[in-house]
C-alpha positions in Angstrom: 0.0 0.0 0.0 3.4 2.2 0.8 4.3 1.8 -2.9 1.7 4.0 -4.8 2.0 7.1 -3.0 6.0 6.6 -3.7 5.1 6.1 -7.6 3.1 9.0 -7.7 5.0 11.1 -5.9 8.2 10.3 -8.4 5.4 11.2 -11.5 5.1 14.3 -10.3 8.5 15.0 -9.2 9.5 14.5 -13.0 6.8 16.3 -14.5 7.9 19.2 -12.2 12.3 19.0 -13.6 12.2 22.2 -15.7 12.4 22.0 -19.4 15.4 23.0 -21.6 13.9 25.3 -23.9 15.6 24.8 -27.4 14.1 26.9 -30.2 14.5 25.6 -34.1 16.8 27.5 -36.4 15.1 27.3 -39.8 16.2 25.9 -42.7 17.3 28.7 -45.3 18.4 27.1 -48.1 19.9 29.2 -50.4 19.1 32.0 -48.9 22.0 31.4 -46.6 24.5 33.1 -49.5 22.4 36.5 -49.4 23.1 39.6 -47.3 20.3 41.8 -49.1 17.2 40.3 -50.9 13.4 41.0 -51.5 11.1 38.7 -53.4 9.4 41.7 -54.5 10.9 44.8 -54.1 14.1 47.1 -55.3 17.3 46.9 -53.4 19.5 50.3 -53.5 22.3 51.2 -51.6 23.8 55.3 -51.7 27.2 55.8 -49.9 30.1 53.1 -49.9 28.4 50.1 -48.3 30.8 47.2 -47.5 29.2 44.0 -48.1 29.8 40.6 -47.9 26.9 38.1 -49.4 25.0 38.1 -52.7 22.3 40.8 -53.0 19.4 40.8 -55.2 15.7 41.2 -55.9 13.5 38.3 -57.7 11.0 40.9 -58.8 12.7 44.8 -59.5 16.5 45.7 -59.6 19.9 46.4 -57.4 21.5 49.9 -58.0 24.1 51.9 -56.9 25.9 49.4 -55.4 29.6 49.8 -55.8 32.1 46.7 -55.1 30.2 43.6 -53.3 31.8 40.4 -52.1 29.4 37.9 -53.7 27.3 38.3 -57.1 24.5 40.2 -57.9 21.7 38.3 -58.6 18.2 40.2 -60.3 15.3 38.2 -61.5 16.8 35.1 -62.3 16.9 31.7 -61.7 19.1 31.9 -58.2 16.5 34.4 -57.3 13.6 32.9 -57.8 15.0 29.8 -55.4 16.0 32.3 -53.0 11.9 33.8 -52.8 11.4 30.4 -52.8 13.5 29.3 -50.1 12.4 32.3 -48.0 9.2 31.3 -47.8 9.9 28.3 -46.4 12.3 29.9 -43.7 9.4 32.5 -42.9 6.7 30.1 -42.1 9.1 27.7 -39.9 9.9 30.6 -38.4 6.3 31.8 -38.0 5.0 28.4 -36.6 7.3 28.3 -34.1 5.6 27.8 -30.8 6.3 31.0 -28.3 8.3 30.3 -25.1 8.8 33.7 -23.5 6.6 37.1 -23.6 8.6 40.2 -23.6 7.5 44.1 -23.3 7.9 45.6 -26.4 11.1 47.9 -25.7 14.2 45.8 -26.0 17.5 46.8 -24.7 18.4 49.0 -21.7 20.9 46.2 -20.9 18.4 43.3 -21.0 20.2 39.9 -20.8 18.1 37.0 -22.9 18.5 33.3 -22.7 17.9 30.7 -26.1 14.3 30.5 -26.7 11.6 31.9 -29.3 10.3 35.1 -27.8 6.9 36.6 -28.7 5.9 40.1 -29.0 2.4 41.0 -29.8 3.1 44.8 -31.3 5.7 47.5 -33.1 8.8 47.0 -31.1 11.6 49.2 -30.4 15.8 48.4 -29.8 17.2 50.7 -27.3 21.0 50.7 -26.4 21.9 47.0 -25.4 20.8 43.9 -25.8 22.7 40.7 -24.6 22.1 37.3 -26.0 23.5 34.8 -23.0 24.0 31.0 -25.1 25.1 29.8 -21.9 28.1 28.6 -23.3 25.9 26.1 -25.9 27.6 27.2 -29.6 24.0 25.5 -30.7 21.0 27.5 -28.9 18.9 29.9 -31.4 17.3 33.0 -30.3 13.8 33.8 -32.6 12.3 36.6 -32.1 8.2 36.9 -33.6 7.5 40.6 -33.2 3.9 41.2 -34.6 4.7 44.7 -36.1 7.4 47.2 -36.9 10.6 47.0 -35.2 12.8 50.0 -35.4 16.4 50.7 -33.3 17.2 54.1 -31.7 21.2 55.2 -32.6 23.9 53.8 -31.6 22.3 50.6 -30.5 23.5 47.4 -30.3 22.7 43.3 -29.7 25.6 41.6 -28.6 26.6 37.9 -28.5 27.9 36.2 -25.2 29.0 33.3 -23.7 28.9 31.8 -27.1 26.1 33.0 -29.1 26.8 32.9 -32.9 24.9 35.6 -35.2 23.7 32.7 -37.2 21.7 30.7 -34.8 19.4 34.1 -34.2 16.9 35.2 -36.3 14.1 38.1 -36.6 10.9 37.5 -37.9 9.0 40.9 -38.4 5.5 42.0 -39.6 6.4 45.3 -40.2 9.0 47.9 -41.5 12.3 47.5 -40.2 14.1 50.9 -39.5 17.8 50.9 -38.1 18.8 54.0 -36.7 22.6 55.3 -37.4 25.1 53.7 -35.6 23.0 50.5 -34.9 25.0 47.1 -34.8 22.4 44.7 -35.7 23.2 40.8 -35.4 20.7 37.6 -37.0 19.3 36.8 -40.0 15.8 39.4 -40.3 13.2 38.8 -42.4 10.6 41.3 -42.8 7.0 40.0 -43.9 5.3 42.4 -46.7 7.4 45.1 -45.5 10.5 47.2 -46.3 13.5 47.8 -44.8 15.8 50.4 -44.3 19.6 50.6 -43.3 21.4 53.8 -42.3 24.7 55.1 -42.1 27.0 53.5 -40.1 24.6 50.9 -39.7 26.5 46.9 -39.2 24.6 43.7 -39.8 26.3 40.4 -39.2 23.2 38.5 -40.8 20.9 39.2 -42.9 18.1 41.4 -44.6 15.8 40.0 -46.2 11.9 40.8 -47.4 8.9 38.4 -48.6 7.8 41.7 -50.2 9.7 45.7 -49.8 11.8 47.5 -50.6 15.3 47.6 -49.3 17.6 50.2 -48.8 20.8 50.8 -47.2 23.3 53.9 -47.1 27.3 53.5 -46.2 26.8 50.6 -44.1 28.8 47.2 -43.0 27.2 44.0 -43.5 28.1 40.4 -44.1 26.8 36.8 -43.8 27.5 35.2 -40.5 30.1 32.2 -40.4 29.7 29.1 -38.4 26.4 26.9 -38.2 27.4 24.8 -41.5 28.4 27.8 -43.8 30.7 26.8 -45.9 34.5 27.2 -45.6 36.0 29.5 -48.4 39.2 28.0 -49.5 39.7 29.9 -53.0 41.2 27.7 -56.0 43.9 26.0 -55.9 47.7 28.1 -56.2 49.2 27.9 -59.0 53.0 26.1 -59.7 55.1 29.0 -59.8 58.3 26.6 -60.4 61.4 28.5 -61.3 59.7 31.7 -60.9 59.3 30.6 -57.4 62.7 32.3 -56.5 61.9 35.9 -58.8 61.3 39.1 -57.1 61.5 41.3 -60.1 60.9 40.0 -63.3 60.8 40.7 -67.2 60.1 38.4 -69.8 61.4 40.5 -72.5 61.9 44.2 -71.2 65.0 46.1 -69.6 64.8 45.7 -65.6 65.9 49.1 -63.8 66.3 50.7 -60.8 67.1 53.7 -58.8 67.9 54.9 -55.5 68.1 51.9 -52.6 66.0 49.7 -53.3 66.2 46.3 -51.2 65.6 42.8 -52.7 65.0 39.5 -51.1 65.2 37.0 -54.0 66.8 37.1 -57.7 66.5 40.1 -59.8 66.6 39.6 -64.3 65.0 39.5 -67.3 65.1 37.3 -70.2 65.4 40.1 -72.7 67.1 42.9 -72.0 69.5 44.4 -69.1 69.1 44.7 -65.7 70.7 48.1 -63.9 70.9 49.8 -60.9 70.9 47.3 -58.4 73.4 47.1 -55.6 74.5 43.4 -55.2 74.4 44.3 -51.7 71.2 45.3 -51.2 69.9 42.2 -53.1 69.2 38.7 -50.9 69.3 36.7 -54.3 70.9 36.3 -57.6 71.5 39.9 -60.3 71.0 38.5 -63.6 72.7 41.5 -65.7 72.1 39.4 -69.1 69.5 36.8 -69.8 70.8 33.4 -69.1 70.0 29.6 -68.9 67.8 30.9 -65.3 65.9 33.8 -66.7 64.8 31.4 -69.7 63.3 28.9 -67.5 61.7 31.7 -65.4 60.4 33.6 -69.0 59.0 29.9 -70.4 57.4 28.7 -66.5 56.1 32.7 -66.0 53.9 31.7 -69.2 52.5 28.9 -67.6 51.7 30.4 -64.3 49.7 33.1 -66.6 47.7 30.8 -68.7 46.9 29.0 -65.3 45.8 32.2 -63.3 43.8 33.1 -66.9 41.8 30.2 -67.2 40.6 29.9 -63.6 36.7 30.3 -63.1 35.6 33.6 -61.6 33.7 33.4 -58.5 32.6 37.2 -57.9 32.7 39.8 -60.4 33.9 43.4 -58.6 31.5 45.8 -61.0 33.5 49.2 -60.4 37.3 48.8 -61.1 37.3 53.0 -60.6 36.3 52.3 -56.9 38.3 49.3 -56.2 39.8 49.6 -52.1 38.0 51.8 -50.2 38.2 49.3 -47.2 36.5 46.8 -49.5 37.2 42.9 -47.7 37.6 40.0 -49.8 37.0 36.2 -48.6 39.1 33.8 -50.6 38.0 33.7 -54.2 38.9 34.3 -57.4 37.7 38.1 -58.4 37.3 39.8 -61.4 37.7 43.4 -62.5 36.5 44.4 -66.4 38.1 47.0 -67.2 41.5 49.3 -66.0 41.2 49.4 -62.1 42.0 52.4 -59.8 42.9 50.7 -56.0 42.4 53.6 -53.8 43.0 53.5 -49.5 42.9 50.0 -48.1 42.1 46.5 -49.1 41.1 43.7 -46.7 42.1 40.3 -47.5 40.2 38.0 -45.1 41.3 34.4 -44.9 38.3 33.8 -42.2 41.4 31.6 -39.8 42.9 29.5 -43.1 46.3 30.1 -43.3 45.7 27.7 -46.8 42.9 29.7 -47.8 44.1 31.3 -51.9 42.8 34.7 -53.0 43.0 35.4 -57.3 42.4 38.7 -58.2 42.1 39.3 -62.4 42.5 42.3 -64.0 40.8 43.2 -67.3 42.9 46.4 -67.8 45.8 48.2 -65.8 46.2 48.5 -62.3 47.6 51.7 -60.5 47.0 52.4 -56.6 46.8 56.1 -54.8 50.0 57.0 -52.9 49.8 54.9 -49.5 47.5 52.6 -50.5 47.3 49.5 -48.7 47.1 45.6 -49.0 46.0 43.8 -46.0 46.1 40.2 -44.7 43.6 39.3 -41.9 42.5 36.1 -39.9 45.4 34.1 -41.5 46.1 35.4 -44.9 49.5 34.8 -46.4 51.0 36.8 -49.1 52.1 33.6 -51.0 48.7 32.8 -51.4 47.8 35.7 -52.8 47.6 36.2 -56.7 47.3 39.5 -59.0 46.3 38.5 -62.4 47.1 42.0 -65.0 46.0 42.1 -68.7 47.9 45.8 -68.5 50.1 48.0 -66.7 51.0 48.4 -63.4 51.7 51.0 -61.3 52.3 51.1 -57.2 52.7 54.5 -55.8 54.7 56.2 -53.5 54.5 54.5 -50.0 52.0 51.9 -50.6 52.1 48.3 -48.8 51.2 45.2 -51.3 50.9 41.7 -50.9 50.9 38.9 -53.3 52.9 37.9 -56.3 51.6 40.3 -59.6 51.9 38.6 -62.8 51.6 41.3 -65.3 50.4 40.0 -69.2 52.4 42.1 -71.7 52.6 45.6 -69.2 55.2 47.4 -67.9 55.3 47.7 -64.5 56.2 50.5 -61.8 57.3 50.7 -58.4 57.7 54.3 -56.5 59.4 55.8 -54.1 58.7 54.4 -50.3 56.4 50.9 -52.1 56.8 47.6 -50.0 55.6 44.8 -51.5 55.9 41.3 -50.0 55.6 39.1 -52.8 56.5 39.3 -56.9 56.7 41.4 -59.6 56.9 39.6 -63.0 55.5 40.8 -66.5 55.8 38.3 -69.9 56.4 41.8 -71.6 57.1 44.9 -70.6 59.8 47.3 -68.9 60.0 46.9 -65.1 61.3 50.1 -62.8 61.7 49.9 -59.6 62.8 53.4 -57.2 64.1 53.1 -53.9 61.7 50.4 -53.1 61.6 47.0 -50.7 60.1 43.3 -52.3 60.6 40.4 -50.5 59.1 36.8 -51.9 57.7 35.0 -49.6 58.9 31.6 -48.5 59.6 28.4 -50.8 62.4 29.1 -52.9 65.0 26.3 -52.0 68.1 28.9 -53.1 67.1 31.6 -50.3 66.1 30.8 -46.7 63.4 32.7 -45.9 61.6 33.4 -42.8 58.0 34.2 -42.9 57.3 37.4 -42.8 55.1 40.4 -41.1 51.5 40.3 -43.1 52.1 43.9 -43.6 55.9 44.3 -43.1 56.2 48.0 -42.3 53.9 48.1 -39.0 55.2 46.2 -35.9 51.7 45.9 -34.9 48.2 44.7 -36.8 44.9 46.1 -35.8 41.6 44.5 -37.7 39.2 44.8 -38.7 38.8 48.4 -39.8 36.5 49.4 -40.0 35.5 48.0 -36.6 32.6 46.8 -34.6 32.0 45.7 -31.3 35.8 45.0 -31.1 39.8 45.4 -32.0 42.3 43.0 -32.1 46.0 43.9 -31.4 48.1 41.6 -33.3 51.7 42.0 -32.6 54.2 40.6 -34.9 57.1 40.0 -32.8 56.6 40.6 -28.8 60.3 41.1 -28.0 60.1 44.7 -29.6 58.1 45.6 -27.2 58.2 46.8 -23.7 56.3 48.5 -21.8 54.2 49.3 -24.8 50.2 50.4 -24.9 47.5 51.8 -27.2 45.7 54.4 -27.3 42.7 55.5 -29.2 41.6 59.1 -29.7 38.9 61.1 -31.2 39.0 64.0 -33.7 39.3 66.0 -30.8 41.8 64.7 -29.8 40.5 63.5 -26.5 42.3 59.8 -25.2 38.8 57.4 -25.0 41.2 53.8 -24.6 44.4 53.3 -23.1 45.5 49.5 -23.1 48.4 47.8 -21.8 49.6 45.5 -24.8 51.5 42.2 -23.2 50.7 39.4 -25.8 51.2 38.6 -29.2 47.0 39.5 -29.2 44.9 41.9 -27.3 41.3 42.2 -27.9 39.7 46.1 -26.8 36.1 46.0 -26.5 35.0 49.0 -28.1 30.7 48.4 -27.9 30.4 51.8 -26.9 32.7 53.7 -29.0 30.3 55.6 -31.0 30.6 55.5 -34.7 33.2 57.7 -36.1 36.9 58.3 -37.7 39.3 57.9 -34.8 43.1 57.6 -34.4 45.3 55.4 -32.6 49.0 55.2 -31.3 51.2 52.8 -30.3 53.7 53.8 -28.1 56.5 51.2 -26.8 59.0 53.1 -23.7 57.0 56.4 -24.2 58.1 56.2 -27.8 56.0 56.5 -30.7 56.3 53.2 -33.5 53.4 53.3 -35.4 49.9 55.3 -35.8 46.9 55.6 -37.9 43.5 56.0 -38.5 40.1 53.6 -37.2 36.6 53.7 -38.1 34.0 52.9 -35.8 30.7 51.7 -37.5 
């Protein structure tokens, strides 16, 4: 008779252990490879937006976008799967059954656990809101909001304790308005409705309409890695063989130099005389007069070509006249149509693979601004980096390059102050280098080679730039420094950050720096070593 009441009370202990609460992430199909679309609507952007995803319409078109990382895709046959696919990740979304009932304003600090939250009217974001994974990569935060959501400036979500941008997702019935300065993170996908981006605006997701128009203005936004995306390796680098060991290079063309310029690796052409080098400025080989070496080089330069030539193109880059501007790349193979003008800074993001191979093709000749800038990030190495020109090239005064250029019947030009860590080699076409420093990279068995600096002329690395919700300090060599800290300041000049730099990486958490054009300095034993600029979006 004892042994019922036990049995019952064990039911009901059990039916009273609280529930995990696991909410579903939706299955978006293609989608997934879209930063910006709208079944039905135009997509226009005004400003320099940096984006990273394909954007597109399946029912109007995309303008004034300048230079995207992924493809432009209007009323066509990706697009149509896409409205397709958005459907379905809309009604998953949408049938998802409710686990917690918040007030309408967000923010102000809140903290929110993983679960699908429900709110019956407009909603509005207001300074901070926290999503907690509780240290599970895998919990998804849905948000239903039955209306409009808009964010107030300068707010922000923020991931912690393991939250990933991809597992959290927005399901509005309403406009969507993001105020200036808003850093926005999850997949959104406004019903019937439009949305609309402002300056300064960052999105690590995605904005996406069943039906609206969308439109953003100067802003930062990319798809979200992690949760299955797939891992961008680029194609496979070519055999540079004998050219391997080049630094400067002509086919057939006189090689010259003036001023000091410092080589690491052989200096020649196969037709034609190189001058002006100082055998003791030059880690390598001078090849005065073509020779049984330059031959080979000439005859496996070709080959390297024809390779980098035929290789499929991934992304098309649509303005050449706007190339740089802080534009990112993900390892690819890129086109430009035409003669392309590399102004400021490019990113070249390797997204952790050291392996990962970027090919860039040139329709046309290349010439940068004076202090233009190549730079590698998350891993990037300069030896997997490729330039493909059908034209002349020309590197201006004090500009910092990565990558081996393999110029197609150009001449090629190196100013005052350039440092290029990689190759310069034309089939045809004078080369000139003036008071210039090119170091190959590692693998030629002649010359041992350390790896070097991703961007040999600062001590220190500091990505991404623009930044979000965060810097990282990446210091190339930690026995330069002692005693050494940065510090951030605004165009007032007014010191906002002062950190302590003691390992090889620091990571600033700069969530409330508002966004902006600041500058930095490194100083190492009250000295100054390097400074700059930093925008805050």
């Amino acid at each position: 008779m004892k042994i019922k009441p036990l049995i019952l009370f064990i039911a009901i202990s059990l039916f009273s252990i609280p529930v995990a609460v696991y909410a579903q992430a939706p299955d978006l199909g293609t989608t997934a490879n879209f930063v910006l679309f709208s079944t039905d609507g135009a997509v226009s952007n005004s400003g320099i937006s940096q984006l990273t995803g394909n954007v597109g319409t399946n029912n109007g078109s995309s303008t004034a976008f300048g230079n995207v990382n992924g493809v432009m895709q209007d009323n066509n046959g990706a697009s149509a799967q896409c409205a397709a696919d958005l459907l379905i990740a809309y009604n998953q979304l949408n049938s998802e059954i409710p686990d917690f009932f918040p007030a309408s304003l967000l923010g102000n600090g809140q903290i929110l656990v993983p679960g699908v939250y429900s709110i019956s009217e407009a909603s509005t974001l207001n300074l901070e809101l926290i999503l907690d994974a509780q240290e599970n990569p895998d919990a998804v935060f849905v948000f239903q909001i039955q209306g409009p959501l808009s964010t107030n400036a300068d707010s922000k979500v923020k991931l912690i304790n393991g939250a990933l941008a991809c597992n959290v997702f927005w399901k509005i019935e309403g406009l969507v308005s993001m105020a200036s300065g808003t850093t926005m993170r999850g997949t959104i996908i406004a019903n019937n409705s439009a949305i609309n981006m402002s300056t300064g605006d960052t999105l690590e997701g995605r904005a996406l309409s069943t039906a609206g128009a969308i439109t953003v203005d100067g802003i930062l936004a990319y798809t979200p890695t992690g949760c299955g995306s797939p891992v961008h390796l680029g194609p496979a680098a070519p055999d540079l063989a004998s050219t391997v060991c080049y630094a400067i290079f002509s086919s057939n063309g006189s090689v010259t130099n003036a001023g000091i310029t410092l080589v690491t690796g052989d200096v020649g052409t196969n037709v034609g005389l190189t001058t002006g080098f100082d055998a003791l400025n030059v880690t390598g080989e001078i090849h005065p007069i073509p020779d049984v070496s330059t031959a080979a080089c000439a005859a496996d330069l070709l080959i390297v070509y024809d390779y980098l030539n035929t290789l499929p193109i991934d992304i098309e880059l649509l303005y050449p006249a706007q190339f740089g501007n802080n534009l990112v790349l993900t390892p690819h193979t890129y086109l430009l149509n035409a003669a392309t003008t590399f102004t400021d800074t490019l990113y070249l993001n390797a997204e952790g693979n050291e392996n990962a191979v970027f090919v860039i093709k040139v329709i046309g000749a290349l010439a940068t601004s004076t202090f233009s800038k190549v730079i590698l990030i998350n891993g990037a190495l300069a030896e997997n980096v490729y330039w493909s020109i059908d034209g002349s090239v020309e590197i201006n005064d004090n500009s910092i390059f990565n990558g081996t250029i393999i110029c197609n019947n150009g001449a090629i030009s190196l100013t005052d102050g350039v440092e290029l860590n990689g190759r310069v080699l034309t089939t045809g076409g004078a080369l000139n280098t003036s008071a210039v420093t090119v170091i190959i990279p590692p693998g030629c068995p002649t010359i041992g080679i350390e790896p070097v600096s991703a961007n040999p002329i600062e001590i220190v690395n500091i990505y991404p730039n623009p930044f979000c919700s965060s810097l990282n300090v990446i210091v190339n060599d930690v026995s330069n420094l002692n005693n050494a800290v940065i510090k951030i300041y605004n165009v007032m000049g007014i010191e906002i950050i002062c950190s302590v730099i003691t390992d090889k990486k620091t990571v600033i958490e700069t969530d409330d720096i508002p966004a902006g054009l600041y500058l930095y300095k490194i100083e190492n034993n009250n000295n100054i070593i390097q400074s700059g600029r930093l925008i805050s979006q």
